[in-house]
N, CA, C and O atoms as a DFTB+ gen file, in Angstrom:
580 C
 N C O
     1  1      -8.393     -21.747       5.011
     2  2      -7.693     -21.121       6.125
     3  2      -7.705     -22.078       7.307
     4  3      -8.821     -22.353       7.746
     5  1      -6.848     -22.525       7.783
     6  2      -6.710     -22.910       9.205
     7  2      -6.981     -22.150      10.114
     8  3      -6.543     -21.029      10.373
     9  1      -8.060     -23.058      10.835
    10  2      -8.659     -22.294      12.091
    11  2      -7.509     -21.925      13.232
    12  3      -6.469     -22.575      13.350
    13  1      -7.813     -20.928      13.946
    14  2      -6.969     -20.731      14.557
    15  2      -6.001     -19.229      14.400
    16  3      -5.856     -18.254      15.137
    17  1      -5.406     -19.642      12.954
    18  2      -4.962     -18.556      12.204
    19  2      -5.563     -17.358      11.188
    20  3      -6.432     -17.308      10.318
    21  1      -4.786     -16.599      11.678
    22  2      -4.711     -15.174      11.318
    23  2      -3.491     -14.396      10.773
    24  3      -2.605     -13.990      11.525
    25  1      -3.478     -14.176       9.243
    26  2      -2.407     -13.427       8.634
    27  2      -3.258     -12.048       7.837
    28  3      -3.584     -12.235       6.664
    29  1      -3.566     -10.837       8.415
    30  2      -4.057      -9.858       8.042
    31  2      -2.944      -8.944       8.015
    32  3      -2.043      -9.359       8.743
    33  1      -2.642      -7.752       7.394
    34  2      -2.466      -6.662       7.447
    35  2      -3.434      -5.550       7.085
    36  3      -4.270      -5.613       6.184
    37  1      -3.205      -4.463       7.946
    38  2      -3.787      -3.032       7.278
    39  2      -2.821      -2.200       7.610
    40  3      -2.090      -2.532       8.543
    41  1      -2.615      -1.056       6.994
    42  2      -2.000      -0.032       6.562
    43  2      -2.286       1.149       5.862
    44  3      -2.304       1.400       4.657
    45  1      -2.593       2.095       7.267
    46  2      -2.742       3.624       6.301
    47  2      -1.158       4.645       6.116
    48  3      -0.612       5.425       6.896
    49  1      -1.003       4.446       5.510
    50  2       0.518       5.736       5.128
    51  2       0.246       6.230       3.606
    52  3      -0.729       5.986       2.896
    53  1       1.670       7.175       3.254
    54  2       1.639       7.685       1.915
    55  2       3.066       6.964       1.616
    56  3       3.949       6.666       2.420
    57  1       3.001       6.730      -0.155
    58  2       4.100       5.928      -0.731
    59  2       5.228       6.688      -0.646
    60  3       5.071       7.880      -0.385
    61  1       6.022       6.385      -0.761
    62  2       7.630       6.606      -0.474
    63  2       8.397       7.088      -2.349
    64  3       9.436       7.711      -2.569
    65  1       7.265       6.428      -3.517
    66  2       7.682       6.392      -4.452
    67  2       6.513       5.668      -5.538
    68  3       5.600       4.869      -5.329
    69  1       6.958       6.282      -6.662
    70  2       5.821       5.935      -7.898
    71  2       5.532       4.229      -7.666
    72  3       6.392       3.749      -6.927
    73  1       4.758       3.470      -8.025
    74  2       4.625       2.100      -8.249
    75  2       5.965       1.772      -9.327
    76  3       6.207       2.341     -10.392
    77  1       6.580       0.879      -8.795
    78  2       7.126       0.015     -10.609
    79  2       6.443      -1.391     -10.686
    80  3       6.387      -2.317      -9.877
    81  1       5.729      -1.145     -12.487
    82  2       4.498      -2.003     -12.793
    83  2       5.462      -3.093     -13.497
    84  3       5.758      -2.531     -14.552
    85  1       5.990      -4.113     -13.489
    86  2       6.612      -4.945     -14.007
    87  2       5.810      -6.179     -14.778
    88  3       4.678      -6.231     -14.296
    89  1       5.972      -7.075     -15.686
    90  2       4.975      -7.821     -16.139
    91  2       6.147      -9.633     -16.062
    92  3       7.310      -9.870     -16.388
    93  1       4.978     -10.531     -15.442
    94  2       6.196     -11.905     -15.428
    95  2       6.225     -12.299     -16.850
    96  3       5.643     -11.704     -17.757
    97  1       7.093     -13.556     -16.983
    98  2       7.216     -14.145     -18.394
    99  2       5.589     -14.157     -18.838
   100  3       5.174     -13.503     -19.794
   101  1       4.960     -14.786     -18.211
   102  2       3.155     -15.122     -18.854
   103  2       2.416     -14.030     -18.975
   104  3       1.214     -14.259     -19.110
   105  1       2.826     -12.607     -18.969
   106  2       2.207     -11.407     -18.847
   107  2       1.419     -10.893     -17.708
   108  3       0.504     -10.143     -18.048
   109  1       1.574     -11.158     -16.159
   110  2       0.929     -11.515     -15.337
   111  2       1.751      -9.817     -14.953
   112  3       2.959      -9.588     -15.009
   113  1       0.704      -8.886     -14.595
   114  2       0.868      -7.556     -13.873
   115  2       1.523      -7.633     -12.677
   116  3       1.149      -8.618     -12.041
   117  1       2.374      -6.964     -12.110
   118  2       3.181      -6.910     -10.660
   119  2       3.309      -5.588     -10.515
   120  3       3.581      -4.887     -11.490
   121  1       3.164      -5.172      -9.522
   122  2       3.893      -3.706      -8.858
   123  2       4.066      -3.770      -7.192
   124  3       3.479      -4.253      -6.223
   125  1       5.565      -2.760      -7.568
   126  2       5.838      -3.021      -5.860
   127  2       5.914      -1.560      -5.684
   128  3       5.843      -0.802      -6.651
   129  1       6.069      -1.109      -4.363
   130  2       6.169      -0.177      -4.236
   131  2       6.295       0.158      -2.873
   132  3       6.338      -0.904      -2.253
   133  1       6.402       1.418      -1.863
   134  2       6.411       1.285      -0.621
   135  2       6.108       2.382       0.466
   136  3       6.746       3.430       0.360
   137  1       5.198       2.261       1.508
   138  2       4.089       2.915       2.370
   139  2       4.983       3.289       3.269
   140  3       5.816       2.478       3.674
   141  1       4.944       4.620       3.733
   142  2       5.478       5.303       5.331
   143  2       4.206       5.214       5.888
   144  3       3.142       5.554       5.371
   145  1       4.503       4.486       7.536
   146  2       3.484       4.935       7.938
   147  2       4.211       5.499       9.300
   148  3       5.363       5.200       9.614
   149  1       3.132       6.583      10.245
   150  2       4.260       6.770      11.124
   151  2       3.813       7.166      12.824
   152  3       2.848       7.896      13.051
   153  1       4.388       6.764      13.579
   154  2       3.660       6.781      15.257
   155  2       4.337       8.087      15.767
   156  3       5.562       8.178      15.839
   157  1       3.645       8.910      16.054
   158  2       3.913      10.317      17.125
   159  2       3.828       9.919      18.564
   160  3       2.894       9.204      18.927
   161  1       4.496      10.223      19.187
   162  2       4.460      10.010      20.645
   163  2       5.027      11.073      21.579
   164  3       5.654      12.013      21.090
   165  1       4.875      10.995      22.673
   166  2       5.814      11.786      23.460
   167  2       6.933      11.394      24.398
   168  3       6.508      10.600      25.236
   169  1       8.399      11.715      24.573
   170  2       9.308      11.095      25.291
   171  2       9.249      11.428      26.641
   172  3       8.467      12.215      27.176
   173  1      10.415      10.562      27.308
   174  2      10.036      11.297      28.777
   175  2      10.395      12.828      29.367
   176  3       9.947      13.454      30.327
   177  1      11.316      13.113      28.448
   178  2      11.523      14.740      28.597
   179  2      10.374      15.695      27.971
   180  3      10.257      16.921      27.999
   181  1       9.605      14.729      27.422
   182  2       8.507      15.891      27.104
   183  2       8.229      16.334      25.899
   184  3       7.297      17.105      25.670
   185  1       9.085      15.842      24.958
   186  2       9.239      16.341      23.704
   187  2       8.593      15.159      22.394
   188  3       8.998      14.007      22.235
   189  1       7.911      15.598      21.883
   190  2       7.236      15.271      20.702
   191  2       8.316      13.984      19.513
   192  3       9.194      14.444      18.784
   193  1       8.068      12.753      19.545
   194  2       9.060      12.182      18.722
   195  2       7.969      11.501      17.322
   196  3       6.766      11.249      17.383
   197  1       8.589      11.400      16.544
   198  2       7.486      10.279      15.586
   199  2       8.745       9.006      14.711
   200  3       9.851       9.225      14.216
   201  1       8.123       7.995      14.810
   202  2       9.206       6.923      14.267
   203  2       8.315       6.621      13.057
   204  3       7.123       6.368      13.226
   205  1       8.989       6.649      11.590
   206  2       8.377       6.514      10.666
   207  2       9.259       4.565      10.054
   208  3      10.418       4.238       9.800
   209  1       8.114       3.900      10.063
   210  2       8.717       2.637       9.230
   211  2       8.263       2.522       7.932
   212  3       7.042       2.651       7.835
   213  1       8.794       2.343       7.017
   214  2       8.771       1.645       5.953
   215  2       7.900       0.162       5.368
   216  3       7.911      -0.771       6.170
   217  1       7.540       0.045       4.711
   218  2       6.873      -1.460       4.133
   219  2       6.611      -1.541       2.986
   220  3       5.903      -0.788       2.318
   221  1       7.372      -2.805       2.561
   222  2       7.265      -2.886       0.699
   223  2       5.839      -3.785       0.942
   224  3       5.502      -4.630       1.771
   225  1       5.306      -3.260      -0.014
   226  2       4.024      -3.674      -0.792
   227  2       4.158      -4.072      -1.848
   228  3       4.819      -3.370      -2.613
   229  1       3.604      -5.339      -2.345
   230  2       3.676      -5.937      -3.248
   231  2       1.879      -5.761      -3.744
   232  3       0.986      -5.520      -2.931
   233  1       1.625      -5.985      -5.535
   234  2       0.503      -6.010      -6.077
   235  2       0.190      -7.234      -7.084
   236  3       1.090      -7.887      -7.611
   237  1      -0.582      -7.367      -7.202
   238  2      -0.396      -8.887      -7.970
   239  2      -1.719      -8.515      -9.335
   240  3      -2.401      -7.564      -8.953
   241  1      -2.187      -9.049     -10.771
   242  2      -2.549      -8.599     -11.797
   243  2      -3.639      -7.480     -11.822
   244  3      -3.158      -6.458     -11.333
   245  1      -4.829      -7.320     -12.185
   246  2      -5.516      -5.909     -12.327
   247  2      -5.356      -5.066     -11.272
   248  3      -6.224      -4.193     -11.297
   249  1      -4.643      -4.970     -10.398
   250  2      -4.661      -4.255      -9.177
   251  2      -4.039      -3.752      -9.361
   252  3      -4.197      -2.536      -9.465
   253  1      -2.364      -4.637      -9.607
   254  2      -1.367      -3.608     -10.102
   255  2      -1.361      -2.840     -10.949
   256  3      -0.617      -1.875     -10.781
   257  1      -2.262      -2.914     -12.374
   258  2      -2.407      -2.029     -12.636
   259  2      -2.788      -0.981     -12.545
   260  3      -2.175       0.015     -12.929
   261  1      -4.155      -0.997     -11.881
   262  2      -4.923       0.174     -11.226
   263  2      -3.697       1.101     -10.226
   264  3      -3.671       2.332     -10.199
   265  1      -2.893       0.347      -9.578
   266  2      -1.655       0.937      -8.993
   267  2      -0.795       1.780      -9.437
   268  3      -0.323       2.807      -8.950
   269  1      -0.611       1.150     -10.581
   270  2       0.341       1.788     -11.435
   271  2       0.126       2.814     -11.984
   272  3       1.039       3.543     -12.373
   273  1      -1.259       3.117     -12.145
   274  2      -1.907       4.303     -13.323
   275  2      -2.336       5.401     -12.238
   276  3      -2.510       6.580     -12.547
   277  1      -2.495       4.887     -10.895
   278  2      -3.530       6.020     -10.208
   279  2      -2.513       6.516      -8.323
   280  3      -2.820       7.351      -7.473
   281  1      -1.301       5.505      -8.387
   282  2      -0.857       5.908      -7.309
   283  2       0.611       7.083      -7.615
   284  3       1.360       6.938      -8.582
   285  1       0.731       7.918      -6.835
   286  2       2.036       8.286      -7.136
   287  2       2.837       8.789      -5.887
   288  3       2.035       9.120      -5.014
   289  1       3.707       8.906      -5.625
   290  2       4.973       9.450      -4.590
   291  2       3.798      10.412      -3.557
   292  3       2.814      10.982      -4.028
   293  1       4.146      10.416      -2.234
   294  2       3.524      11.104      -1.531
   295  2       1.643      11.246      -1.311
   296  3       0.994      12.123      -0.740
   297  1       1.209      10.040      -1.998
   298  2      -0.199       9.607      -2.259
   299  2      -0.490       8.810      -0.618
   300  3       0.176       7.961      -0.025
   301  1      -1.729       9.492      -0.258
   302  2      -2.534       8.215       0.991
   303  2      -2.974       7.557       0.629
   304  3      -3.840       7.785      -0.216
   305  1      -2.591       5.996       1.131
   306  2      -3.635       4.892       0.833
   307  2      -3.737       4.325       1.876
   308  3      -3.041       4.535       2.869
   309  1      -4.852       3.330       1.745
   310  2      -5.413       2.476       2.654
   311  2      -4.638       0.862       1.735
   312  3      -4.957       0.739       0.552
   313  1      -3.919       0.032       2.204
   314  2      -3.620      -1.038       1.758
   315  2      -3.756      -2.316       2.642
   316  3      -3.152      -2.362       3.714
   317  1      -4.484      -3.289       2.252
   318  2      -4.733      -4.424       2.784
   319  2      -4.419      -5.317       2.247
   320  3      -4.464      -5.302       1.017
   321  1      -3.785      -6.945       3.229
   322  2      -3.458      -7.869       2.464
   323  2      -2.511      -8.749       3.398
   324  3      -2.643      -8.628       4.616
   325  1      -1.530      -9.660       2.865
   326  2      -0.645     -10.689       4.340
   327  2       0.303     -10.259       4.002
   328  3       0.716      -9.639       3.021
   329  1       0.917     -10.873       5.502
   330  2       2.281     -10.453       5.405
   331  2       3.103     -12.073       4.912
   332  3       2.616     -13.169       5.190
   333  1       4.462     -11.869       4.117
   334  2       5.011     -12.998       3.482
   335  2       6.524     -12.779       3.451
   336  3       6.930     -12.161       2.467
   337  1       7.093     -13.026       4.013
   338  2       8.159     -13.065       3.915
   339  2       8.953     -13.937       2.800
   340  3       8.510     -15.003       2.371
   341  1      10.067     -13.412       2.421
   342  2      11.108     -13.973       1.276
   343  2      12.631     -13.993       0.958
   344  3      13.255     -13.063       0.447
   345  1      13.229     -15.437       1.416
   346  2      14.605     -15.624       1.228
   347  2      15.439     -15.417       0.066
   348  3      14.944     -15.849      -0.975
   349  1      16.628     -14.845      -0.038
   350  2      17.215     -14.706      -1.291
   351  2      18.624     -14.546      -0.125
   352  3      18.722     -14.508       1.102
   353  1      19.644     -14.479      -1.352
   354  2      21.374     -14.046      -1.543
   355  2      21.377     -12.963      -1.781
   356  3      20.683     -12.441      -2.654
   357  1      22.495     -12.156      -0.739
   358  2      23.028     -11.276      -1.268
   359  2      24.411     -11.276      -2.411
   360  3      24.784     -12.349      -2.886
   361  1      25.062     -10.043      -2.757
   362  2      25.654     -10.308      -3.672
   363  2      27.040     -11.048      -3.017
   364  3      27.871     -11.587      -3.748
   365  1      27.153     -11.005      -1.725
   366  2      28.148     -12.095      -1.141
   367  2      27.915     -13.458      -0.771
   368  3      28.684     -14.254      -0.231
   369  1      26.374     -13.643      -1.262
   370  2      25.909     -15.077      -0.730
   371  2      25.581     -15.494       0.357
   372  3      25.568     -16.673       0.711
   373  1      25.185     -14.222       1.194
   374  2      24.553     -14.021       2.361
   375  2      23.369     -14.361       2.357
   376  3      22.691     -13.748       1.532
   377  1      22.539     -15.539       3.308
   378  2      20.662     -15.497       2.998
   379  2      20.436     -14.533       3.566
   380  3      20.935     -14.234       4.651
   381  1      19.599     -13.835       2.901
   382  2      18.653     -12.622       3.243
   383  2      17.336     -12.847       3.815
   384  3      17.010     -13.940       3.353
   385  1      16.412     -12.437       4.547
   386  2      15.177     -12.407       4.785
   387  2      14.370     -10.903       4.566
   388  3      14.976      -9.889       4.910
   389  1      13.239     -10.807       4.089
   390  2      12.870      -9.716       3.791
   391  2      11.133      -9.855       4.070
   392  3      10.496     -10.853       3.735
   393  1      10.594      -8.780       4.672
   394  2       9.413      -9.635       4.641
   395  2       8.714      -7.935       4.004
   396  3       9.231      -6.820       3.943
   397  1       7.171      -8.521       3.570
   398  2       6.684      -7.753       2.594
   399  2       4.793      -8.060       2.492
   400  3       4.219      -9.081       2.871
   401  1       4.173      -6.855       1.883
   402  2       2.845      -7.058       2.156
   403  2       2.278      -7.379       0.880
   404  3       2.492      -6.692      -0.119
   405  1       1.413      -8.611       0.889
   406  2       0.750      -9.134      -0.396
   407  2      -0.330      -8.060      -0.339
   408  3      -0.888      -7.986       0.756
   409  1      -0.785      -7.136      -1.362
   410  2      -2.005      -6.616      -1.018
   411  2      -2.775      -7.141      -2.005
   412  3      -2.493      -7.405      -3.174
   413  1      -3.981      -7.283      -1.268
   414  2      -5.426      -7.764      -2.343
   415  2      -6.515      -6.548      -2.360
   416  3      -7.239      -6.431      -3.349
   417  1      -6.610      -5.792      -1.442
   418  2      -7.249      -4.134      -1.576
   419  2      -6.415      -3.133      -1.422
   420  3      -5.313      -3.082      -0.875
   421  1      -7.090      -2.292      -1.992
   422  2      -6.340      -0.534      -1.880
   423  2      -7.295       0.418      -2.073
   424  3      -7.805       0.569      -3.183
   425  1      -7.548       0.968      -1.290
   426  2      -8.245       2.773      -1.223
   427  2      -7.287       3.850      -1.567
   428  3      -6.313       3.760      -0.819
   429  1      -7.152       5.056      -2.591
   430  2      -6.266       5.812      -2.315
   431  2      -7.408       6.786      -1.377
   432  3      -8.621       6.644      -1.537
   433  1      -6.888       7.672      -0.498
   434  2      -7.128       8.086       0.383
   435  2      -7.011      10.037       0.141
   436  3      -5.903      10.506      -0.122
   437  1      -8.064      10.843       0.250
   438  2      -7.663      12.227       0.621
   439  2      -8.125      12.587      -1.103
   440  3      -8.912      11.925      -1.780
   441  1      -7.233      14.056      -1.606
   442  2      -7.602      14.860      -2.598
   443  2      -6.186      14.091      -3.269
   444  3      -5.241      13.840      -2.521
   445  1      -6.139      13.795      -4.533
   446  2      -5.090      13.696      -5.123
   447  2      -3.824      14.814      -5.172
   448  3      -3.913      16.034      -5.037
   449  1      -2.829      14.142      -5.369
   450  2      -1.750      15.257      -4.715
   451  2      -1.499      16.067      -6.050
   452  3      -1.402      15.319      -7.023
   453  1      -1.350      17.609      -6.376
   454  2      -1.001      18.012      -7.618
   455  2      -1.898      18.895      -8.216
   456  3      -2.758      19.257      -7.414
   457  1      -2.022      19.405      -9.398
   458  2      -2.880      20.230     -10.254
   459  2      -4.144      20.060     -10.499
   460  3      -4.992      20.945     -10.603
   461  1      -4.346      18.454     -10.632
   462  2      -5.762      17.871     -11.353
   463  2      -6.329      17.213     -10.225
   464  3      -6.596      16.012     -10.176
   465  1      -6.525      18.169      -9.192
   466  2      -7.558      17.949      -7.774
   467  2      -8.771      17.453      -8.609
   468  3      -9.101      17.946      -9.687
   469  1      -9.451      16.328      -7.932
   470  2     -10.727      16.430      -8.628
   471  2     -10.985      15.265      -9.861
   472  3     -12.071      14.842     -10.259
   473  1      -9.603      14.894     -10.329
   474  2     -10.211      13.874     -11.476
   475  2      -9.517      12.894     -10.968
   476  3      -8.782      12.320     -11.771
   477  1      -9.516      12.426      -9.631
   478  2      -8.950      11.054      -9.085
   479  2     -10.047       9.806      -8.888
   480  3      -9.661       8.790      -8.311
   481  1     -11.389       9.899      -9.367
   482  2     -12.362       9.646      -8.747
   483  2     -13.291       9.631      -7.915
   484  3     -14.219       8.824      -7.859
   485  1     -12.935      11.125      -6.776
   486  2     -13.474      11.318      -6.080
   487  2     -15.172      11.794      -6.293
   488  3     -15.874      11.749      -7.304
   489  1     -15.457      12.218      -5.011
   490  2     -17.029      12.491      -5.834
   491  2     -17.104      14.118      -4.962
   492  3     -18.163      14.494      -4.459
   493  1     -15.874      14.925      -4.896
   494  2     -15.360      16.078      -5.003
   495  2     -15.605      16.682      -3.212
   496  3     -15.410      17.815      -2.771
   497  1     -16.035      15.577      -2.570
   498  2     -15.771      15.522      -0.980
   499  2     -14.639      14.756      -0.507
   500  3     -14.705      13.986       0.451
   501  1     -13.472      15.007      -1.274
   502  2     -12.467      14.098      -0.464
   503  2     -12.794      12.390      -0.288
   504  3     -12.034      11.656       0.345
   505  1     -13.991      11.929      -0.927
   506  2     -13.810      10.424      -0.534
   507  2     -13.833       9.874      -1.637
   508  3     -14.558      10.096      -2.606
   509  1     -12.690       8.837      -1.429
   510  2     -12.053       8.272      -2.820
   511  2     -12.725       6.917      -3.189
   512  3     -13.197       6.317      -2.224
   513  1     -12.857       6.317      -4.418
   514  2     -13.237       4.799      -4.491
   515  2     -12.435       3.680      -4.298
   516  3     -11.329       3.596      -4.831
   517  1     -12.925       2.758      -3.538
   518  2     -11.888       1.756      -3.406
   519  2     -11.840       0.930      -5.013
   520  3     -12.674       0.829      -5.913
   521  1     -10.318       0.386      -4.826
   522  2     -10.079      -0.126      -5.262
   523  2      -9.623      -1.997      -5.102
   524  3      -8.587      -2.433      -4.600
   525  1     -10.402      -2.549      -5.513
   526  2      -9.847      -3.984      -5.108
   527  2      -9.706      -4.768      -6.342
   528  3     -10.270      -4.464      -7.393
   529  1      -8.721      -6.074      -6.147
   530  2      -8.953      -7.278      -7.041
   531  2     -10.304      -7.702      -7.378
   532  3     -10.430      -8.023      -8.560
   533  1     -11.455      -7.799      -6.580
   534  2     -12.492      -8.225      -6.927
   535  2     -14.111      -7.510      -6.972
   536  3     -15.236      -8.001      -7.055
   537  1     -13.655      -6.287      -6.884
   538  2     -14.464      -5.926      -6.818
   539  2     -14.491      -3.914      -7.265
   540  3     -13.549      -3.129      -7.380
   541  1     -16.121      -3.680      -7.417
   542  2     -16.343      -2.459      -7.821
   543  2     -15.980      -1.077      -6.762
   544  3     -15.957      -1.040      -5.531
   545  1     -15.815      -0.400      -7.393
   546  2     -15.967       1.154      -6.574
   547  2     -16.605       1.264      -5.631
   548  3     -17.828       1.338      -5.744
   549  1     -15.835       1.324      -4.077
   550  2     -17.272       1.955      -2.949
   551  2     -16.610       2.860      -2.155
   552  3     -15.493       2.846      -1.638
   553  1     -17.873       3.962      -2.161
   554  2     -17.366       4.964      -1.476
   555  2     -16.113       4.898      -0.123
   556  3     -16.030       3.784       0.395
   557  1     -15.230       5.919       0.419
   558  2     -14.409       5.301       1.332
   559  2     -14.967       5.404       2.762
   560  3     -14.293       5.160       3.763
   561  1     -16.536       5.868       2.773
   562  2     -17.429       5.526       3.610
   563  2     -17.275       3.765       4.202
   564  3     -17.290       3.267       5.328
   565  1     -17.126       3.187       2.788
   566  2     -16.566       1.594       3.648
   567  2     -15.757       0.946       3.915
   568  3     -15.645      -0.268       3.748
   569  1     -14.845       1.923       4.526
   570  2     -13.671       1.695       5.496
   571  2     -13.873       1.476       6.575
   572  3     -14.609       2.323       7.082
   573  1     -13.488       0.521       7.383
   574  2     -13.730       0.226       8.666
   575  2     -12.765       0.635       9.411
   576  3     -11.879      -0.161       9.722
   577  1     -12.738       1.868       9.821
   578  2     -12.162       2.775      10.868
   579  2     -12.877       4.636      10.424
   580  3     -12.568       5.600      11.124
């Protein structure tokens, strides 16, 4: 890392949509997928507004999988990782810019959404295990916020 610099993200929202787990030519796991997160405020007339943005998340091998198997539509997570932007064409040959979050951790966050409360890994108090590239299960006690 160059001193000096700093490329972090964090991000608490719920996904917008299931993971899609894709695999490259070398069998290398991918999933993208994408986080609402959203700011409440108040305007000057007084009235309650919230602006919700969007952010594609990108996953890169055992993670994505863990992604793929355990996140779904309307799920909280905690996602960490840089931000990277990426040029391409549109279908008129327009350059595009798009920018997007590498994640290297993920917490899912809360009670799993649905019927089978309870078999998300929790330890049946609402706190979920993290999930990372490198590492084991810890309570979401070690979240730093």
């Amino acid at each position: 890392m160059r001193s000096g610099s700093v490329n972090k993200v964090i991000l608490v929202g719920r996904l917008g949509k299931d993971p899609d787990v894709r695999y490259t030519t070398d069998g290398t796991p991918v999933a993208n997928f994408s986080v609402a997160t959203d700011e409440t405020f108040t305007d000057r007339a007084g009235d309650k507004q919230t602006n919700t943005q969007w952010h594609r998340i990108v996953v890169w091998k055992k993670l994505a999988e863990i992604c793929g198997e355990h996140l779904h539509r309307g799920r909280q997570v905690y996602v960490e990782g840089s931000l990277r932007s990426r040029k391409w064409q549109d279908r008129e040959g327009n350059e595009r810019t798009s920018f997007e979050v590498v994640a290297s951790r993920m917490v899912m966050l809360g009670p799993k959404p649905g019927p089978q409360q309870g078999s998300n890994g929790s330890d049946g108090k609402g706190h979920a295990g993290r999930q990372s590239a490198d590492g084991p299960d810890i309570g979401a006690e070690g979240i730093p916020f």
